[in-house]
C-alpha positions as CSV (number, residue, x, y, z in Angstrom):
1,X,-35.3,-5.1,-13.2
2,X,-31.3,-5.9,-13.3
3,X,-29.0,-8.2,-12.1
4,X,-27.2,-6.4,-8.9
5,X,-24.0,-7.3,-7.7
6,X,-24.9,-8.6,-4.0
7,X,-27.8,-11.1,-4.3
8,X,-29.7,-9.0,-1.3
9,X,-30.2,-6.3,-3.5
10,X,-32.3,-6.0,-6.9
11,X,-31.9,-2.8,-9.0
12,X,-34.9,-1.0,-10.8
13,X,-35.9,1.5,-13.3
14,X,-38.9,3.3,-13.5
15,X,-39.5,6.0,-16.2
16,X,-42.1,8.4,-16.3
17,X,-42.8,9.8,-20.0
18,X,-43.8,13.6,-20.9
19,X,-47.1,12.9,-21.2
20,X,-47.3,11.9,-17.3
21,X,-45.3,15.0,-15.6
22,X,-46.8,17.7,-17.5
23,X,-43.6,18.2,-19.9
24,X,-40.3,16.2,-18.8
25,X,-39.1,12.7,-18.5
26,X,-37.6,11.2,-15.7
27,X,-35.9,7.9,-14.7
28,X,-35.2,7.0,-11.4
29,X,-32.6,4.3,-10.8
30,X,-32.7,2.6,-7.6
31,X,-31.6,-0.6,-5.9
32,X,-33.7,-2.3,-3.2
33,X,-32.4,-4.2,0.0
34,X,-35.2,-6.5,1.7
35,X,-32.7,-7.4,4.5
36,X,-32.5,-4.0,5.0
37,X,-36.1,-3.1,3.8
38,X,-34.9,0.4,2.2
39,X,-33.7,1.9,-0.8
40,X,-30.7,3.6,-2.6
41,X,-31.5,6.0,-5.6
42,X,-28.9,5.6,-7.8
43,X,-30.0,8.1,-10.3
44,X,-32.5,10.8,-11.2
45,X,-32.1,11.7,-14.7
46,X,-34.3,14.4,-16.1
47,X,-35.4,15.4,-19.3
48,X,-35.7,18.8,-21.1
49,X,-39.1,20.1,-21.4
C-alpha cells in the first residue's frame, strides 16, 4: 500500500509471480476510493514468459 494524493483514495499493488500464472508476471496497480466504493487500475504490467 502507498501514500495517494487525495486522502479518499489508497493505492495498491498486487503481483502475481510465474509460478502462479502458468509462465508470466504481472502487477496490477490500482487505487481504491471508499467514498466512491470503486476502483482505478492504474497499471497492468506484464512479464515475458
Amino acid at each position: 500500500m502507498t501514500s495517494s494524493p487525495t486522502p479518499q483514495a489508497v493505492s495498491y499493488v498486487i503481483e502475481l509471480l510465474p509460478e502462479q500464472t502458468g509462465g508470466r508476471g504481472i502487477s496490477v496497480v490500482y487505487r481504491y476510493s471508499q467514498n466512491l466504493d470503486s476502483a482505478l487500475i492504474l497499471w497492468l504490467i506484464a512479464g515475458r514468459p
